[in-house]
C-alpha positions as CSV (number, residue, x, y, z in Angstrom):
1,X,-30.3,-94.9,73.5
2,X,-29.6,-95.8,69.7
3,X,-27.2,-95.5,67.3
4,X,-26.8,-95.9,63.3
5,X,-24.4,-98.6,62.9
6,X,-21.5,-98.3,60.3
7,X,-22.8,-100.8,58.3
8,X,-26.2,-98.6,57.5
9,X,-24.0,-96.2,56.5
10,X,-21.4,-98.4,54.0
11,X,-24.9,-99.8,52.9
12,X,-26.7,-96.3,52.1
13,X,-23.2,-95.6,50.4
14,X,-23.3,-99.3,47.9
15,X,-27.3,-98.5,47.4
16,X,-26.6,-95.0,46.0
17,X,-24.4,-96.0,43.6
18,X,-26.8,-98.6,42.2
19,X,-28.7,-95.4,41.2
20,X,-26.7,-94.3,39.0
21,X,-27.6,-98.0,37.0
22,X,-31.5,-97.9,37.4
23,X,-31.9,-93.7,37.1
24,X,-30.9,-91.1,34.9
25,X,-27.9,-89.1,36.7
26,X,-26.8,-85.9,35.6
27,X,-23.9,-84.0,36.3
28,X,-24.8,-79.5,36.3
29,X,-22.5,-77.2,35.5
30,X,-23.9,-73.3,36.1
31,X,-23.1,-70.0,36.8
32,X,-21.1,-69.0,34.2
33,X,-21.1,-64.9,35.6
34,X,-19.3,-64.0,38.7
35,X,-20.7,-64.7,42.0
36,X,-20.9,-60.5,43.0
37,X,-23.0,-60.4,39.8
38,X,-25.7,-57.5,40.1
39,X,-28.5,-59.1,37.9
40,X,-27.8,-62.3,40.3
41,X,-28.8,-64.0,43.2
42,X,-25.4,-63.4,45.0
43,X,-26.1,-65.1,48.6
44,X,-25.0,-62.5,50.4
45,X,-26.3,-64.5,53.7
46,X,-24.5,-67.5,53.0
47,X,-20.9,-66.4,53.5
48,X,-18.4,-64.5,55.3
49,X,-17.6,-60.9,54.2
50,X,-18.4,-59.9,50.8
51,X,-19.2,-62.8,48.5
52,X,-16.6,-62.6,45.6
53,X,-14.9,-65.4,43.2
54,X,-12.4,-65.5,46.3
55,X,-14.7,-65.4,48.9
56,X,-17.4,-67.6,47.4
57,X,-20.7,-68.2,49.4
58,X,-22.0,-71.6,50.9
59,X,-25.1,-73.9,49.9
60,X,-27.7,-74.1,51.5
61,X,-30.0,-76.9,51.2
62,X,-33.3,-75.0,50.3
63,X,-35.2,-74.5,47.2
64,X,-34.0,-70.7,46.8
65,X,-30.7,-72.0,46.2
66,X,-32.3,-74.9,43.7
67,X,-34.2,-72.2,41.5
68,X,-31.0,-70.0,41.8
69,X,-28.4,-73.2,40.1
70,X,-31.4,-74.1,37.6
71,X,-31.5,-70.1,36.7
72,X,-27.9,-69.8,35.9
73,X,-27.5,-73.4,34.5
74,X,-25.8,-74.2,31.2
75,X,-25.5,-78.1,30.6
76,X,-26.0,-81.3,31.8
77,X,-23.6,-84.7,31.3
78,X,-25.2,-88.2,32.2
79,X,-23.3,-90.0,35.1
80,X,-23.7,-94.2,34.2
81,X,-22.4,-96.5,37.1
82,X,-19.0,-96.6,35.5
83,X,-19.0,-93.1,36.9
84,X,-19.5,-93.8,40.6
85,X,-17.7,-95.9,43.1
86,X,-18.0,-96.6,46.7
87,X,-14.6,-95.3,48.3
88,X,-12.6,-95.5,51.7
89,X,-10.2,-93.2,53.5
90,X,-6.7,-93.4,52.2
91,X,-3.8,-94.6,54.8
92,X,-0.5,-95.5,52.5
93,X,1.4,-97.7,54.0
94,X,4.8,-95.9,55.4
95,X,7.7,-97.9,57.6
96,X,7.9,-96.1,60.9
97,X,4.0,-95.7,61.4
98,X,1.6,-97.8,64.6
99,X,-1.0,-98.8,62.7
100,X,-4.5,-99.6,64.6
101,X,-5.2,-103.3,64.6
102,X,-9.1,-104.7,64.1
103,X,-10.5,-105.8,67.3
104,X,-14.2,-106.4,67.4
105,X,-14.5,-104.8,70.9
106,X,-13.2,-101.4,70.2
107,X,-15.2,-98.4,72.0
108,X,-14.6,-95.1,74.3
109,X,-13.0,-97.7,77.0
110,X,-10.9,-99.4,75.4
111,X,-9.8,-97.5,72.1
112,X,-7.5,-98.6,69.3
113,X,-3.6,-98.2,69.7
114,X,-4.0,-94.7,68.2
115,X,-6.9,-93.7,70.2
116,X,-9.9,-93.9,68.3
117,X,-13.3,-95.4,69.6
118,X,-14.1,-96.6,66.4
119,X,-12.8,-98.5,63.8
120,X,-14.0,-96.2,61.1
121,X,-11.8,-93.5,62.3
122,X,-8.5,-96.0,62.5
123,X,-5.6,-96.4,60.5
124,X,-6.6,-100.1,60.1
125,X,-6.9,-100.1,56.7
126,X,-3.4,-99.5,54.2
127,X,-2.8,-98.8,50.8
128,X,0.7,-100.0,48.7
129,X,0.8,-97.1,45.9
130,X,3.6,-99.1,44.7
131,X,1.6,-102.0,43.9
132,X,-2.2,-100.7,44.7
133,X,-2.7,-103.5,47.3
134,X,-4.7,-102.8,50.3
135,X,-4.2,-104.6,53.7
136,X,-5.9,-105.0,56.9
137,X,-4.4,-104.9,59.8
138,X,-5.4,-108.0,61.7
139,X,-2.1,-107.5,64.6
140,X,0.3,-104.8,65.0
141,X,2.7,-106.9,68.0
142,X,0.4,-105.4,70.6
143,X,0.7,-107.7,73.7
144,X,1.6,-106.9,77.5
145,X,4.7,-106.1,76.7
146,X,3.2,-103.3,74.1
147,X,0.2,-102.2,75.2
148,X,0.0,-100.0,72.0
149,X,1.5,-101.9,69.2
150,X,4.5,-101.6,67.3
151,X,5.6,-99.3,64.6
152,X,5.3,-101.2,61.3
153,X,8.7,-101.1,59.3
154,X,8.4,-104.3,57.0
155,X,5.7,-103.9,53.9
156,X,3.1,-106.4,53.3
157,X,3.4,-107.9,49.8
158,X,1.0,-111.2,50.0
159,X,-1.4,-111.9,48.0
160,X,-2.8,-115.0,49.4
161,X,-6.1,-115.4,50.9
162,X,-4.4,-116.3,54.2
163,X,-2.7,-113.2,56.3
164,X,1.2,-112.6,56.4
165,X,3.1,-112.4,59.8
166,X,6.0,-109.9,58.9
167,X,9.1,-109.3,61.0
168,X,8.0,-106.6,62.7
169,X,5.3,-108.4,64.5
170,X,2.8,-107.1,62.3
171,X,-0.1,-109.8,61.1
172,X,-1.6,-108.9,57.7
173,X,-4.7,-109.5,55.3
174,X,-4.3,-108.8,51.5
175,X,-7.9,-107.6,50.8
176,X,-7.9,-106.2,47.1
177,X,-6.0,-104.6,44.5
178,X,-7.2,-101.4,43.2
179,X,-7.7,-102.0,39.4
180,X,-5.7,-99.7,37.0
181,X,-8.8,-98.8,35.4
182,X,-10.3,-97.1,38.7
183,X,-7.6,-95.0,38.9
184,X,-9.8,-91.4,38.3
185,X,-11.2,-92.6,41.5
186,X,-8.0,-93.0,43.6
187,X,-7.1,-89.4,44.8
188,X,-4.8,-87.9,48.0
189,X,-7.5,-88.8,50.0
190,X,-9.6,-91.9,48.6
191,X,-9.4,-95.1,47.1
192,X,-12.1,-97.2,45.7
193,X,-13.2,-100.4,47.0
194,X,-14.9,-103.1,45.5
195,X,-18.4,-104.8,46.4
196,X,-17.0,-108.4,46.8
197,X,-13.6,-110.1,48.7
198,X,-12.6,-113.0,49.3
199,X,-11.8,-114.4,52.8
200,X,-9.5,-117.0,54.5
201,X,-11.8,-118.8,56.8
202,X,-15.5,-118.1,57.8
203,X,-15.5,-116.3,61.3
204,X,-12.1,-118.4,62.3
205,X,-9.8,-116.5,65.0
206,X,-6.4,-114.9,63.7
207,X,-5.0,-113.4,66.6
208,X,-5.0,-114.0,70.2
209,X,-3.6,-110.5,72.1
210,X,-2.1,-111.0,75.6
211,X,-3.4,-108.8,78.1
212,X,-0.7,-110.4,81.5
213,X,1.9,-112.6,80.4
214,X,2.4,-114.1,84.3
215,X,4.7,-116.4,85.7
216,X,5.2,-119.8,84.9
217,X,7.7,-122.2,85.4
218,X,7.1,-124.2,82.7
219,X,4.9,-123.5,78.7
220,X,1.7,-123.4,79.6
221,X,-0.9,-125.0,76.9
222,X,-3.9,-122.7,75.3
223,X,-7.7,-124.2,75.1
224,X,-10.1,-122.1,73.1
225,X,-13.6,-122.2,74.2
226,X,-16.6,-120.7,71.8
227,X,-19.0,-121.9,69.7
228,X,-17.0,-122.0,66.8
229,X,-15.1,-125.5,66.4
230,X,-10.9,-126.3,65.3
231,X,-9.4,-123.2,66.8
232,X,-5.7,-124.7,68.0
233,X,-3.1,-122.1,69.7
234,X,0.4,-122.2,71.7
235,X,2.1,-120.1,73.7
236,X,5.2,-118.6,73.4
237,X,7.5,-117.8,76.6
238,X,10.7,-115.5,77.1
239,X,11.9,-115.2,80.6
240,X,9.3,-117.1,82.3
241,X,6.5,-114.7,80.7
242,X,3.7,-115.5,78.1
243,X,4.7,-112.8,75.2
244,X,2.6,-114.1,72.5
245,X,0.1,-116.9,71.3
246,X,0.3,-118.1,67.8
247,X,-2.4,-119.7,66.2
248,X,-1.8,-123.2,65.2
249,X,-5.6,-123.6,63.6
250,X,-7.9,-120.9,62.7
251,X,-11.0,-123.0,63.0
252,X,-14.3,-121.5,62.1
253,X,-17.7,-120.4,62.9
254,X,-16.7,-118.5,65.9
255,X,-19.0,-115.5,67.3
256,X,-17.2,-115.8,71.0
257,X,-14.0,-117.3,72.0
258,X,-12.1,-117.1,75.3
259,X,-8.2,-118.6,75.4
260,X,-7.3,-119.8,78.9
261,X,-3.6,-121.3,79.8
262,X,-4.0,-124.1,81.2
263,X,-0.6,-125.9,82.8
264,X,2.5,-124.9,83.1
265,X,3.3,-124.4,86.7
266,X,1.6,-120.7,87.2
267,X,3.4,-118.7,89.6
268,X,0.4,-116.1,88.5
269,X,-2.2,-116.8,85.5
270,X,-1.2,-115.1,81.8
271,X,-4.8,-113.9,80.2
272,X,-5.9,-113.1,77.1
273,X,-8.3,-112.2,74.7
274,X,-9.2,-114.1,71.4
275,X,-9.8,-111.4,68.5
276,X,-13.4,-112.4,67.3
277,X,-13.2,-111.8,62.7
278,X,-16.1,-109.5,61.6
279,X,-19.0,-111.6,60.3
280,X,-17.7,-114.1,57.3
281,X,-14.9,-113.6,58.0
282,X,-11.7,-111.0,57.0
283,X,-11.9,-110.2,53.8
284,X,-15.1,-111.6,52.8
285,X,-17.1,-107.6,52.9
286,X,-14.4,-105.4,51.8
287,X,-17.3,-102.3,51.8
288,X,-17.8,-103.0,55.4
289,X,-14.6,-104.3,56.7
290,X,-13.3,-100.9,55.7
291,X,-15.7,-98.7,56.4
292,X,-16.4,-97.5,52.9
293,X,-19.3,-95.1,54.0
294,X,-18.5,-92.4,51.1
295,X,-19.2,-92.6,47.3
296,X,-16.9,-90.8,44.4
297,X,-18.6,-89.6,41.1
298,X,-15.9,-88.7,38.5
299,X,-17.2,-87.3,35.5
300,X,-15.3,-86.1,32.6
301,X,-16.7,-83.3,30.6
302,X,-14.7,-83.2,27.2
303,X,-14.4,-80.1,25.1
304,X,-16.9,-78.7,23.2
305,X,-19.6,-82.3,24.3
306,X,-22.5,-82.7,21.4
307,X,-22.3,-78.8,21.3
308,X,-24.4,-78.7,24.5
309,X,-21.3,-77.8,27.0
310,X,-19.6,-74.3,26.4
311,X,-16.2,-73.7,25.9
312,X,-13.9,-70.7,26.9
313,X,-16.3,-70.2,29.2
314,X,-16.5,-70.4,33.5
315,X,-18.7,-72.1,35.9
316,X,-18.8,-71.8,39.6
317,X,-21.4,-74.2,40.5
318,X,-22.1,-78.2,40.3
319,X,-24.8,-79.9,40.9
320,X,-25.7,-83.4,40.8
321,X,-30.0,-84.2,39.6
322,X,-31.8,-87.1,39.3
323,X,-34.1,-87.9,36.2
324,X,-34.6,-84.5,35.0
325,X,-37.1,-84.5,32.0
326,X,-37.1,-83.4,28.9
327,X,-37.7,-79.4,28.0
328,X,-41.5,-78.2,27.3
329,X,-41.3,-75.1,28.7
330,X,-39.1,-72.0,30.3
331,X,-41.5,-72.3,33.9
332,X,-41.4,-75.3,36.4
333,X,-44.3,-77.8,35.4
334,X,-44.8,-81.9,36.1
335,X,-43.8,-83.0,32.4
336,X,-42.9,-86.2,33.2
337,X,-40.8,-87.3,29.9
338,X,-37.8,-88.1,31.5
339,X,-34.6,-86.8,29.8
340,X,-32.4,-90.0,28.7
341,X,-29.3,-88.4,26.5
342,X,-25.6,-88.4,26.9
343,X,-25.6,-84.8,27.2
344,X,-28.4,-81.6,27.3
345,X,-28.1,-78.1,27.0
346,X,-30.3,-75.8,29.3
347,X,-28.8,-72.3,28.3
348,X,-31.6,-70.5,26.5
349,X,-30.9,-69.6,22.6
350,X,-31.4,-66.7,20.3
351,X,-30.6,-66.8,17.0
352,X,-29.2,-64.2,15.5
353,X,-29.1,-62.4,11.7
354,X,-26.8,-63.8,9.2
355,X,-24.5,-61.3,9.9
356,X,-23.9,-61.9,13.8
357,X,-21.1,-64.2,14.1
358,X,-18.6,-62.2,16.0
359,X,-20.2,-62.8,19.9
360,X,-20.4,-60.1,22.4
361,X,-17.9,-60.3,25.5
362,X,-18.5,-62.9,27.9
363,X,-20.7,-63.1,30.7
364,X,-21.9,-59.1,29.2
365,X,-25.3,-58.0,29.9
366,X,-27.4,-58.3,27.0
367,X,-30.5,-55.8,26.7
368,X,-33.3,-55.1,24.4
369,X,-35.7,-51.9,24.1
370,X,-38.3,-53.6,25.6
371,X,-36.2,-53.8,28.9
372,X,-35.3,-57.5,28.1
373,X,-32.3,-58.2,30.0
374,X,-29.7,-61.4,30.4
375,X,-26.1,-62.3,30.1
376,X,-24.3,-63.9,27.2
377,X,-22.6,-67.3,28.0
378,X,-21.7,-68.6,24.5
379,X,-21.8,-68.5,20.8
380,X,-19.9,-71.4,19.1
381,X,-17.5,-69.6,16.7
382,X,-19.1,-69.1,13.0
383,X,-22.6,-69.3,14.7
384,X,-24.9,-66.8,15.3
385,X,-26.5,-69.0,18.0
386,X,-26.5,-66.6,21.0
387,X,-27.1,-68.6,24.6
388,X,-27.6,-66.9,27.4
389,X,-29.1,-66.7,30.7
390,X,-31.8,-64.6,32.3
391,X,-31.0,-64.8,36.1
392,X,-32.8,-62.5,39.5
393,X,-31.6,-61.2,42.4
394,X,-34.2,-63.7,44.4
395,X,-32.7,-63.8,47.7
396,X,-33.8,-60.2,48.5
397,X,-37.1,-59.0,48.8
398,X,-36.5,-55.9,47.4
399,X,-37.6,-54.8,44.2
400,X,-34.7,-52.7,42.9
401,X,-35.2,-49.8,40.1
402,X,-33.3,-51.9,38.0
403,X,-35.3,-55.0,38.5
404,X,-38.6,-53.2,37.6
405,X,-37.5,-51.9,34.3
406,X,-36.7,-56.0,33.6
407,X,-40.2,-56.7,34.9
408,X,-43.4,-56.8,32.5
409,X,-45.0,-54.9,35.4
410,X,-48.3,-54.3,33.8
411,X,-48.5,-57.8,32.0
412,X,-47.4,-61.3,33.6
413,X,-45.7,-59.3,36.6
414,X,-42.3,-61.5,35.3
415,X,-39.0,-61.2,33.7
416,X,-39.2,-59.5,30.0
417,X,-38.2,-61.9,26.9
418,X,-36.5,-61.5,23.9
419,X,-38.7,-61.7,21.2
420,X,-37.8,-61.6,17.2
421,X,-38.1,-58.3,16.9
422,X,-35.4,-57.3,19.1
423,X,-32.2,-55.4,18.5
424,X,-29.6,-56.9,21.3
425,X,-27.2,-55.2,22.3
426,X,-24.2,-54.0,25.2
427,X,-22.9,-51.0,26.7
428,X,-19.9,-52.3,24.4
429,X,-21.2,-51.5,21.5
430,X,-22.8,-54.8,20.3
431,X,-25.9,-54.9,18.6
432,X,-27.1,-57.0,16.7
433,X,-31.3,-58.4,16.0
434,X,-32.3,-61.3,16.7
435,X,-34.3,-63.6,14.1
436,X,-35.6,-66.1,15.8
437,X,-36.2,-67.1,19.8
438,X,-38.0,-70.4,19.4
439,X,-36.0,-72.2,16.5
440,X,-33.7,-73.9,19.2
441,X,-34.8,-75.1,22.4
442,X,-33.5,-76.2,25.5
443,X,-33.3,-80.2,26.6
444,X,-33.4,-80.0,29.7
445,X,-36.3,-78.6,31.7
446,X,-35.4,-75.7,34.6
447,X,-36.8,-76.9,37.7
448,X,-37.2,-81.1,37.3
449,X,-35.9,-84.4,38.9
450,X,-33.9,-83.9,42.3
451,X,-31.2,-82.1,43.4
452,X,-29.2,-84.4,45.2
453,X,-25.6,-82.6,45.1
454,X,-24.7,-78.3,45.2
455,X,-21.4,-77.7,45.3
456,X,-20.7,-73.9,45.1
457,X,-17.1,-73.0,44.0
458,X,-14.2,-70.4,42.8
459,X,-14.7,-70.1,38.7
460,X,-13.1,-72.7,36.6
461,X,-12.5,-71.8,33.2
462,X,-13.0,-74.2,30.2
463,X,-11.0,-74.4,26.7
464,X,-12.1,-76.0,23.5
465,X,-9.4,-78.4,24.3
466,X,-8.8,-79.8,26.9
467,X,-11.1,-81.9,29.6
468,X,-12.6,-81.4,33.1
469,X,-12.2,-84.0,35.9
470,X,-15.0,-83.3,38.5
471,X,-14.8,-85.3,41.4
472,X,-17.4,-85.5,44.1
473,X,-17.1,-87.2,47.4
474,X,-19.9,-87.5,49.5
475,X,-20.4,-89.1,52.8
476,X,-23.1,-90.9,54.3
């Protein structure tokens, strides 16, 4: 029997973002037509019913649904490590609530007070909004009187290095403040957390939990055995009963402990158990101590970027690639110059006569004589820079009527391009020819780096002015 320990996965999470410093991240928006389009590969196996911008179909991690996003993609935005941050579950704090208290023996026979059998699943971990503190829960009064803990009702507030005993019983550590400028990456569900923390004693013991108060007839004393060395505690009595121990000394260095009462006159033997800190103590790994095993990318994509991302335009699709290289051509090939700018268009480009500056309508299927076929994404107003795309209907093996009349069937057996002596136009009534297909390039080249995100989603649509927040959580 094995298992994959939470802290592979908190570390996998902290390595990933470290990517985002030593690679060249990029954020994809595609898919600017509607997911039911007919020239398109419309996943019709991927999804539930029939795939429409409602009912939009799922990724599937395979390389027809990696051809299919570099098809329909538009542009690219670089992600830098100010973009990414390692991030935990949000729990705000709220009076009335049992929070779960870290033990280092939780499991399925003997969960937390909320019953989870892990601590990754637990309420541990607490967020003020008001103040954007976070606290761990090191007690929550859970003795033999209260098998389960109490419900919290006074808020932490310290921000010492050593925990706060509030009135309710509960024993806190202040961890971290959330810094105002990471707050694109605190959402409903997740806040960040930083790499380093501080704690208030290497691997000393915080809380001893009563599991039998007994009898006595007198205050028993408490000795703490381990191989740690200063831990000091006493007992506290009410009616003849052990209901708590308090700690007197933390000590340090422990990696067992056991508290035995010694004295007292026993009528019957209290026992307890000596809560044993995660290694360094609390606070000192704030990525592992609460289970930050996901990663937040928040990218911005402004306006109109370096005239490389369209405007008044949709996308349905985002995906995240690493160290895609630079455009040499329209077919997948090694090229290895990596592409290094802030931004990069990958929509193809026509331009167009002097006299083509009113667009056709978006996402319209634009055709030539020679059976060229695509669909217009964007011309930037004044322009006559027409971008489009060219995509296929690849997850079908069919060969539709429609399809061969796009085909050079005789030729390269491929899609038919727009060439300079084309008159484009649309069953609208645009037409327009085209003076030039090679004067502007692409950046990016189709079909490089590595996929590493897919996100398939209902359209958004994008204005000259205002800004996109994308934010992507993913879990290791």
């Amino acid at each position: 029997m094995a298992i994959v320990t939470s802290k592979f996965r908190t570390q996998a999470a902290s390595s990933f973002t470290q990517r985002f410093s030593a690679d060249n991240m990029y954020l994809i928006l595609a898919r600017p037509q509607p997911w039911d389009d007919t020239l398109s590969t419309r996943f019709t196996a991927q999804g539930t019913g029939t795939i429409t911008d409602i009912n939009t179909p799922n990724p599937v991690d395979n390389s027809l649904n990696e051809y299919a996003m570099w098809r329909d993609a538009m542009s690219a935005i670089k992600l830098t490590a100010s973009n990414v941050k390692v991030v935990t579950s949000r729990n705000n704090w709220q009076t009335g609530t049992r929070y779960d208290m870290y033990r280092h023996d939780i499991s399925s026979t003997n969960p937390t007070s909320t019953g989870k059998y892990n601590l990754s699943d637990s309420n541990m971990i607490v967020y003020d909004s008001d103040s954007g503190r976070v606290y761990k829960c090191l007690h929550n009064g859970a003795g033999a009187q209260y098998t389960t803990g109490v419900v919290s009702t006074v808020k932490p507030t310290t921000i010492d290095t050593q925990p706060q005993a509030t009135g309710d019983g509960y024993i806190w550590k202040y961890m971290f403040t959330v810094p105002a400028g990471e707050a694109d990456f605190i959402t409903a569900n997740y806040i960040p957390v930083p790499a380093q923390g501080t704690a208030s004693t290497v691997n000393g013991i915080d809380v001893i939990v009563v599991d039998d108060g007994g009898e006595y007839n007198g205050i028993p004393s408490v000795v703490i055995y381990g191989d740690g060395t200063g831990a000091t505690a006493v007992a506290v009595t009410s009616a003849n009963t052990v209901v708590r121990v308090d700690m007197t000394n933390n000590g340090t260095g422990y990696t067992w402990a056991k508290a035995i009462f010694s004295g007292g006159l026993p009528v019957t033997a209290a026992k307890a158990t000596a809560i044993i800190s995660p290694t360094g103590g609390h606070g000192s790994n704030p990525q592992s101590e609460t289970n930050a095993h996901n990663v937040m990318i928040s990218g911005t994509v402004s306006g109109y970027q370096n005239a490389d991302v369209p405007v008044n335009q949709d996308f349905r699709i985002v995906g995240v690639v690493r160290n895609p290289n630079t455009y040499t051509t329209s077919v997948a090939t090694s090229s290895a110059t990596l592409f290094t700018a802030s931004t990069g268009r990958i929509l193809r480009t026509m331009t167009m006569t002097s006299t083509a500056t009113t667009p056709p309508a978006l996402d319209a299927t634009i055709s030539a004589v020679s059976g060229a076929k695509g669909i217009f994404v964007f011309q930037s107003s004044g322009t006559t820079r027409l971008e489009y795309i060219q995509p296929i209907a690849s997850d079908t093996s069919i060969l539709s009527s429609a399809e061969t009349a796009r085909i050079d069937t005789a030729g390269t057996k491929s899609l038919l391009q727009f060439s300079s002596s084309d008159v484009v136009t649309t069953t609208a009534g645009y037409s327009q020819s085209v003076s030039s297909v090679t004067t502007i390039m692409p950046e990016i080249q189709p079909y490089s780096g590595e996929l590493l995100y897919l996100d398939y989603r209902q359209p958004v649509t994008r204005n000259a002015g205002q800004n996109e927040k994308i934010n992507i959580v993913i879990n290791f």
